[in-house]
matplotlib code that plots the C-alpha trace (Angstrom):
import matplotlib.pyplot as plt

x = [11.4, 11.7, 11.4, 10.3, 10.1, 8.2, 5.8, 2.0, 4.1, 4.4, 7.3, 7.8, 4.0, 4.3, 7.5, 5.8, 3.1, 5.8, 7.6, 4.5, 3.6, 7.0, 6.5, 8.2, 6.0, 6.8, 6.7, 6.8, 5.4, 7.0, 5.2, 3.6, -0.1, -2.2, -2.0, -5.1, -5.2, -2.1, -4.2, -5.6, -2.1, -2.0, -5.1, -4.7, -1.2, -0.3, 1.6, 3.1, 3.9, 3.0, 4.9, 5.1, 7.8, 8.2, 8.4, 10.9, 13.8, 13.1, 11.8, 14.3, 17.5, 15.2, 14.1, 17.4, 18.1, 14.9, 15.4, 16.7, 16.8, 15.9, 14.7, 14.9, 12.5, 10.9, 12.2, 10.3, 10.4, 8.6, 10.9, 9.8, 10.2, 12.2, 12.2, 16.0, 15.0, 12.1, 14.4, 17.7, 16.0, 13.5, 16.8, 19.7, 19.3, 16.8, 18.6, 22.1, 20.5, 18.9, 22.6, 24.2, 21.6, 22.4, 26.4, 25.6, 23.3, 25.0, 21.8, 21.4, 20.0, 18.9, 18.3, 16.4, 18.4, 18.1, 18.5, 17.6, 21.0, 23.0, 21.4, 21.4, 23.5, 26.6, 28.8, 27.2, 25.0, 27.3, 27.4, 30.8, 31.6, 35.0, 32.9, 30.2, 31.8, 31.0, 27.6, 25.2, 21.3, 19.3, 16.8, 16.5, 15.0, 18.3, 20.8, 19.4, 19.6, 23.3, 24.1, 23.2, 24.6, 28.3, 27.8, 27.7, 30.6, 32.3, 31.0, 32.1, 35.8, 36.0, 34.7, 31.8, 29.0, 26.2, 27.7, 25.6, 24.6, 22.9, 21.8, 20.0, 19.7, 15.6, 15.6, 11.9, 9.7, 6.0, 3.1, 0.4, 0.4, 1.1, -2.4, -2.4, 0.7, -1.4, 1.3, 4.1, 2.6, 4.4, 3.4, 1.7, -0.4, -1.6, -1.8, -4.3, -6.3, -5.8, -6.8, -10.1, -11.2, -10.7, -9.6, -6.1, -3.1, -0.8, 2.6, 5.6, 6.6, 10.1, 12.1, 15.8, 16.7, 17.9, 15.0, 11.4, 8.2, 7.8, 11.2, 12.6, 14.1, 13.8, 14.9, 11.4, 11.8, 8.8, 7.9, 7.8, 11.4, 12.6, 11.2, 12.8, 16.3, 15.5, 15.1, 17.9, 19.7, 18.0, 18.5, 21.9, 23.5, 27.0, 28.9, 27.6, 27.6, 25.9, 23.8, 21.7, 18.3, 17.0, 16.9, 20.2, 17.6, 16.1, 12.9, 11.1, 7.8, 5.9, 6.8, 5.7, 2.1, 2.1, 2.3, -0.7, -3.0, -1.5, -2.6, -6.4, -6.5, -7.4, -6.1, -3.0, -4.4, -1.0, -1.0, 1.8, 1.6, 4.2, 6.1, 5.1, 8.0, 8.4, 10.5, 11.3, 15.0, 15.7, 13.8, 16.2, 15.9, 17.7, 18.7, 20.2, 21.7, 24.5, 23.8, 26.9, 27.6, 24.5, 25.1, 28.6, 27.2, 25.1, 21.6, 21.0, 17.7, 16.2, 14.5, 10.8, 10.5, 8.1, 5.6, 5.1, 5.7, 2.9, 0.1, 0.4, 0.0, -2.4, -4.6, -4.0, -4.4, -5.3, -7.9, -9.5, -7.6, -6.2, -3.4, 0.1]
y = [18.0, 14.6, 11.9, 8.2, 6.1, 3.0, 5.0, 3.3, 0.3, -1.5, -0.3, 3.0, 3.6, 3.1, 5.0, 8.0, 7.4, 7.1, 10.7, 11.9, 11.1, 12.6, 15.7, 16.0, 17.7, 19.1, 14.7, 13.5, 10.2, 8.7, 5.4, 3.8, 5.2, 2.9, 0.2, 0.9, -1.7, 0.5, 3.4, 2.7, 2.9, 6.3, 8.0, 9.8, 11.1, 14.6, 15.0, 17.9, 15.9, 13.2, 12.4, 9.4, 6.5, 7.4, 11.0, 11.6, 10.7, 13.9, 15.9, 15.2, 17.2, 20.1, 20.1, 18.8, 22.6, 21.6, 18.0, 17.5, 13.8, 10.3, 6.6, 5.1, 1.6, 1.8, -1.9, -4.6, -7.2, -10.4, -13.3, -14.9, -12.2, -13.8, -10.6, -9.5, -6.8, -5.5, -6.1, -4.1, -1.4, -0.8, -2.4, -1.6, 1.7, 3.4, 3.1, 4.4, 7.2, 8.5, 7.8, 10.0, 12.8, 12.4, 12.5, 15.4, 17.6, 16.2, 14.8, 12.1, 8.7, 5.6, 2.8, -0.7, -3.6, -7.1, -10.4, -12.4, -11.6, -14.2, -16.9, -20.1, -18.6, -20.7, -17.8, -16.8, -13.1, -10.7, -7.5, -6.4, -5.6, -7.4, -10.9, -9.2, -10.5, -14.4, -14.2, -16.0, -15.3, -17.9, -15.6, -12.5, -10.2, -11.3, -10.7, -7.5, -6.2, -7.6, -5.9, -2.7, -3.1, -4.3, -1.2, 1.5, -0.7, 0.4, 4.1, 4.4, 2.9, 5.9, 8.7, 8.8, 9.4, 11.2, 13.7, 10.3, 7.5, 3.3, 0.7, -1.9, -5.5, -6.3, -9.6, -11.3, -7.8, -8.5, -5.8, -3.8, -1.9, -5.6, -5.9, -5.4, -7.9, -10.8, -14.1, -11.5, -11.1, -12.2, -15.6, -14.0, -12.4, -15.4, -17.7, -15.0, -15.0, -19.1, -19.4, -16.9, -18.6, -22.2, -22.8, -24.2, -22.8, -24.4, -23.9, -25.5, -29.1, -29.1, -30.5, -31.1, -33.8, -31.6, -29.6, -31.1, -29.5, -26.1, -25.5, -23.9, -20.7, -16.5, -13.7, -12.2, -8.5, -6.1, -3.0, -0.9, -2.1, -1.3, 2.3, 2.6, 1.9, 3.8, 6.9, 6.7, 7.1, 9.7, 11.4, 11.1, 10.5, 9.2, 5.6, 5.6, 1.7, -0.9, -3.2, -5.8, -5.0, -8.0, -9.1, -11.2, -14.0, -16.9, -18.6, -21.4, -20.4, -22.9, -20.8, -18.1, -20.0, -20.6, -16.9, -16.1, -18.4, -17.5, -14.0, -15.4, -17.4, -20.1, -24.2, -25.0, -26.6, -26.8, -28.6, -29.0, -28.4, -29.1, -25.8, -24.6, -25.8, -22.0, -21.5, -25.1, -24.7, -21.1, -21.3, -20.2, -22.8, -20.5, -16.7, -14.8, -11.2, -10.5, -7.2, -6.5, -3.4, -2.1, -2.3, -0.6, 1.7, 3.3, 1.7, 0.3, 0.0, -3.5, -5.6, -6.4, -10.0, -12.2, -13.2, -9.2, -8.3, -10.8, -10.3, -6.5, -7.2, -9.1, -7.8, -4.0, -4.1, -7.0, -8.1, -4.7, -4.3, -0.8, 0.7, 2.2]
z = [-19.0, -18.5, -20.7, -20.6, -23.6, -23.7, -21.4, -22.1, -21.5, -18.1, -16.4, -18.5, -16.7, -13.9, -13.8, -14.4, -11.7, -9.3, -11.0, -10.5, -6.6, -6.0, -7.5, -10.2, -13.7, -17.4, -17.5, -21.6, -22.9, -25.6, -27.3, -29.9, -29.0, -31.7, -29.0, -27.1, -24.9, -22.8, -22.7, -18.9, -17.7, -18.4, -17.4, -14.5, -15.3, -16.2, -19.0, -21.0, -24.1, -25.9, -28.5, -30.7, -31.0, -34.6, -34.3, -31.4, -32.7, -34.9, -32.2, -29.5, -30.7, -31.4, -27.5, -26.1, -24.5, -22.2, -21.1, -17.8, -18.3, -20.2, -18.9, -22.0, -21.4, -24.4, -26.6, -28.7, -25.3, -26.5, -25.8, -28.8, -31.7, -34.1, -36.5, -36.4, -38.2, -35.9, -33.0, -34.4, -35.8, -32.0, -29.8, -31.1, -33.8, -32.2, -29.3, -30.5, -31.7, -28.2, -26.6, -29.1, -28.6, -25.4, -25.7, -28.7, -25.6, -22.7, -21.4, -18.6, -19.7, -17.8, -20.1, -19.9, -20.6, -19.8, -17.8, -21.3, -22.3, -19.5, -21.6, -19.7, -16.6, -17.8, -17.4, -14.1, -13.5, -12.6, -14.4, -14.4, -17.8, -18.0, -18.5, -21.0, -24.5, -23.2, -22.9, -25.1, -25.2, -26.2, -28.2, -29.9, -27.6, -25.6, -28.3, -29.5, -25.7, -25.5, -28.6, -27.8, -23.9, -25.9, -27.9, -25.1, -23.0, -26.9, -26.5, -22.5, -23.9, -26.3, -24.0, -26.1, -23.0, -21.5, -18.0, -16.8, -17.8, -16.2, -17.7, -15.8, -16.7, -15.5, -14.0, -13.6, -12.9, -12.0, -10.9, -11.9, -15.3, -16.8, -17.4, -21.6, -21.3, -22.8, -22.5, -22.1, -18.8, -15.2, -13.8, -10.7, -13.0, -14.7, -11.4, -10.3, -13.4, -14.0, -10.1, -10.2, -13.3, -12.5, -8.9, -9.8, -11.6, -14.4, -14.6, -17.2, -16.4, -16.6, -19.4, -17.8, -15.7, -12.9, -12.1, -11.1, -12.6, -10.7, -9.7, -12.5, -10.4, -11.4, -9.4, -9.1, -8.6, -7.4, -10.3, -7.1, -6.3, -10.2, -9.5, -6.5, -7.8, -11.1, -9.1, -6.6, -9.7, -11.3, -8.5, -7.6, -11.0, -9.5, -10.6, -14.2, -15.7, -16.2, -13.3, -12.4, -11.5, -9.7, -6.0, -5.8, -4.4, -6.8, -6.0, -7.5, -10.2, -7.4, -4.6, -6.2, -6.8, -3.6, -2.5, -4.8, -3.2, 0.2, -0.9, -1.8, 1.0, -1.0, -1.2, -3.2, -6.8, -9.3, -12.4, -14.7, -18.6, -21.1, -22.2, -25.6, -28.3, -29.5, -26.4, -24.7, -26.2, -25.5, -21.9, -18.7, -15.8, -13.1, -12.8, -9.8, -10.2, -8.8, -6.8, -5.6, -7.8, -7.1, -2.9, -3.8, -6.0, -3.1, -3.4, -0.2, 0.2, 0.7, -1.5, -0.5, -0.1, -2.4, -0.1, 0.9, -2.8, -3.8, -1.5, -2.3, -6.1, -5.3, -2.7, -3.6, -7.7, -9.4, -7.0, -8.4, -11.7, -10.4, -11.4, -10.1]

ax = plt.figure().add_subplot(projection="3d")
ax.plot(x, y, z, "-o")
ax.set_aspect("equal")
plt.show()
């Protein structure tokens, strides 16, 4: 068996549709299943199990003899949770307790981390874990992911691991399977929306001195990319650690406008907006991952470029709300 957690959710589905095309079966989706605005990212998929977010922790050490491997993406993800308690017990606990299954079964894990916990980028992207303890999030979501990543850096110290085990720090992923997203979702999938409704698209003025409305930078990353990377691993499951999972390139939120109505063939119609004060002072103004463990790691594959990435998002799913 394998297992993906957070599976009805955006990446965790469309991870599985990509298991799926190449080959692999006896797949198990693990979720919270009331939410039924995820359901259409999972029709179409065979599955052999699926089991609930709040039962697996149960169910897992009495199947461990028949799992062949975990992607652990399941997490609370909203930037703007402010519940600590929400966000240790889904980040941080539940998370411990699939690694120590794991260590206790000797069971392969991939798990989801996150870009939110650089912070403002002060102390640079790179992921080698020598500069891990300086980082500060600026949220939550951030912390709780940092937490947990400074916990397994703890584990990995003490001998304490899976026979393999990556975590990968998402940068800025966009694609289809984001649809249920609501204002969680990427900013290609609102400039299509905003653009199709209206004829124009709004993105944040800026609100530092040093950056002018629209060019507040992300390393925008592909889902089809993230798969990609997630299964080279699975796959080979050599230089366990923890990585960046971005591009290594920033662009600007306007270029990345500009690629959606390149991809409608339609005129260029930005407006700015002032950023909502629930995240103004926790908002990143620049990210970059540092992919150099990654190259060295053996992933060598190249990163599809935003104006390709775009159109294809685009053109091949939202235009016709399908799904990956």
């Amino acid at each position: 068996m394998i297992i993906v957690t957070g599976a009805a959710g955006f990446i965790g589905s469309a991870l599985l549709g990509h298991l799926q095309r190449l080959g692999y079966g006896e797949l198990v989706a693990v979720d919270d299943f009331s939410h039924t605005e995820k359901a259409p990212n999972l029709a179409g998929k065979t599955l052999l199990h699926r089991i609930e977010r709040s039962e697996f922790l149960s169910w897992l050490p009495q199947q461990a003899h028949r799992v062949q491997f975990i992607f652990h993406i399941g997490a609370r993800t909203k930037t703007n949770e402010f519940d600590e308690q929400v966000l240790q017990s889904l980040n941080v606990d539940y998370s411990m307790s699939i690694w120590n299954t794991c260590v206790e079964f000797s069971i392969p894990l991939i798990y989801a981390s996150s870009a939110a916990t650089y912070g403002d980028g002060a102390e640079g992207f790179s992921d080698d874990s020598s500069g891990l303890a300086k980082l500060q999030p600026l949220n939550p979501y951030g912390n709780s992911k940092h937490r947990f990543d400074l916990w397994v850096m703890e584990q990995e110290s003490a001998g304490n691991v899976p026979p393999f085990w990556a975590g990968f720090k998402f940068f800025n992923v966009f694609g289809p399977n984001e649809y249920h997203k609501g204002r969680m979702a990427s900013v290609v999938y609102h400039a299509f929306n905003q653009w199709r409704e209206t004829g124009s698209v709004s993105l944040f003025k800026s609100h530092r001195a040093d950056y002018s409305d629209g060019a507040q930078e992300r390393d925008f990353i592909y889902v089809k990319d993230v798969l990609s990377v997630l299964t080279h691993f699975f796959a080979n499951r050599k230089n366990s650690g923890l990585y960046n999972l971005g591009t290594g390139e920033c662009r600007t939120f306007l270029d990345l406008v500009k690629a959606v109505f390149a991809a409608v063939d339609a005129p260029e119609q930005v407006a700015y907006v002032d950023m909502p004060l629930d995240i103004r002072d926790r908002y990143q103004y620049h990210t970059q991952a540092d992919m150099q463990r990654l190259k060295m790691a053996g992933y060598k594959v190249p990163f599809t470029p935003l104006e390709v990435a775009v159109a294809d998002y685009v053109q091949g799913y939202l235009q016709s709300h399908r799904h990956l």
